[in-house]
N, C-alpha and C positions, 0 to 999 in steps of 0.2 A: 488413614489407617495403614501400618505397614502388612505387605504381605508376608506371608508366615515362608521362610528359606528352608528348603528343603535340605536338609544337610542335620544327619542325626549322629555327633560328635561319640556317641556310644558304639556304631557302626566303623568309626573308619578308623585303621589299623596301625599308623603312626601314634594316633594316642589308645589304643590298645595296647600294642606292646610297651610304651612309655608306662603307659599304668601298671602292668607287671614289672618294669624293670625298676622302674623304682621303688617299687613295693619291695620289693626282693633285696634291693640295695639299703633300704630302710632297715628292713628285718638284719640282715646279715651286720649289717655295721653295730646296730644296739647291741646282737646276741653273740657276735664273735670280737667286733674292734673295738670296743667299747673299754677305755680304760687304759687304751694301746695308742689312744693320741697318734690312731692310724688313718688314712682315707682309703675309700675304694679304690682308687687308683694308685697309691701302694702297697695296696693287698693284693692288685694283679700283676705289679711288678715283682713282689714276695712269690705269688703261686707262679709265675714262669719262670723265674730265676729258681723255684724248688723242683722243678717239673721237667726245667731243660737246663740247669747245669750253668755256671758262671757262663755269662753272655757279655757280647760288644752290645753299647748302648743301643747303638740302628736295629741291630739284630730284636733286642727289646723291644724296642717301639713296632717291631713290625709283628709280635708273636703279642702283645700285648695290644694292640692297636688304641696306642698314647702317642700321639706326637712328638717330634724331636726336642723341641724347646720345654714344650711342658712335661717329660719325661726326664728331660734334662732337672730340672727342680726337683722333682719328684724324687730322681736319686741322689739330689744334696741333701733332700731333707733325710732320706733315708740312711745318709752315711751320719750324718748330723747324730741320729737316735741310735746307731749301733747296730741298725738292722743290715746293711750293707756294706762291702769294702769296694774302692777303688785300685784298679791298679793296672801296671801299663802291660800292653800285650808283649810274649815273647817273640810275636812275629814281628811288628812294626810299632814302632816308638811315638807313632799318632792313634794308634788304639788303645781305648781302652777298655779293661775285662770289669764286670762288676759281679761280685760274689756275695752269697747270703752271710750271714754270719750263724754260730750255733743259735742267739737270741732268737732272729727272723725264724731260723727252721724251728723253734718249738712254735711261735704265734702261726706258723703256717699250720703245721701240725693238730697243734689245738683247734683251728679255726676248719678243719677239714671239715671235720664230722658236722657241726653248724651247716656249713655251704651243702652235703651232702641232701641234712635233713631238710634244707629248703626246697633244694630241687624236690627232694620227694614228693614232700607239700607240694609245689607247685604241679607237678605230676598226678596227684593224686587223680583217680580215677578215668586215666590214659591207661591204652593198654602199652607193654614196651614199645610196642610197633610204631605208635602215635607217637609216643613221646620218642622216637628215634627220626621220626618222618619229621616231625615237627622243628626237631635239629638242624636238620638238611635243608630245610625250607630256609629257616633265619638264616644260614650259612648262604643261603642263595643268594636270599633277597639284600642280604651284607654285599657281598659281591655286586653285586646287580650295582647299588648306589655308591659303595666304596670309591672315595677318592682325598686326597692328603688335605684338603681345605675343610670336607665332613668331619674327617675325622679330625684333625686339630679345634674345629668346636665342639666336637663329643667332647675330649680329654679336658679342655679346661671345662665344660658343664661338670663331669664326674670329677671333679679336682675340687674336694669340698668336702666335710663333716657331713653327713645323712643326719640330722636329726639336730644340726648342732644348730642351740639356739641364736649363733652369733650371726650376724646377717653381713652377706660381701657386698650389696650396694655401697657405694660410694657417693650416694646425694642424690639429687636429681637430675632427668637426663641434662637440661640444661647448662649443666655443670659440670658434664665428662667431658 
């Protein structure tokens, strides 16, 4: 007979917040990106680039927290669909500035009030207080574990369709 492991996976808070985060990411993709052949992870490249003004790609990756290489893709595919432009800095001729296009700023736009009303939802019955303290805390507890190797496997995990039925396995592991 095995004994019964104390470890009550409802209790512990990695897969707590994973459970709202991708609930949230779910929701948001169907009722805002849905149709835009957008990911979450160019929809946070879209809301930084609409929020802080044509940026150097590092400067992205680092307000966005996508890694370089996979942020790198992210705004080929972006320039790909019309949502982004390239182009070189006037200060040095190894930089480059990446700017919204008008397309990206209306899907930003449109997609606000979406993102707004989730938060709310997810807020519901917090008072501001909590839901501002609660802020602070994830921003901590970010901090706290933040480092370029977590975050380069967050970006490629969120570097994917929420809902989309097409599966990125590649076989079995045997075979990677």
């Amino acid at each position: 007979m095995n004994p019964q492991i104390k470890f009550d996976l409802a209790e512990y808070l990695p897969y707590l917040i994973n459970r709202v985060g991708m609930a949230m990411i779910v929701r948001f993709s169907e009722d805002a990106l849905s149709g835009h052949n957008v990911t979450i992870s160019m929809w946070r490249v879209l809301a930084v680039l609409a929020h802080a003004g044509p940026q150097r790609q590092i400067d992205i990756s680092d307000l966005s927290s996508i890694d370089a290489s996979t942020l790198s893709r992210v705004i080929t595919r972006l320039t790909r669909m019309g949502y982004v432009t390239r182009k070189r800095s006037s200060k040095s001729n190894r930089e480059v500035i990446v700017e919204l296009t008008p397309k990206a700023q209306r899907l930003v736009e449109s997609s606000l009030s979406v993102a707004r009303d989730l938060e709310r939802a997810a807020e519901a019955g917090m008072t501001a207080t909590e839901a501002a303290m609660l802020k602070d805390l994830l921003r901590r507890m970010h901090g706290n574990l933040s480092n370029a190797a977590s975050q380069a496997a967050v970006s490629r995990l969120l570097d994917f369709k929420a809902g989309s039925k097409r599966s990125t396995r590649r076989g079995p592991a045997s075979k990677r």
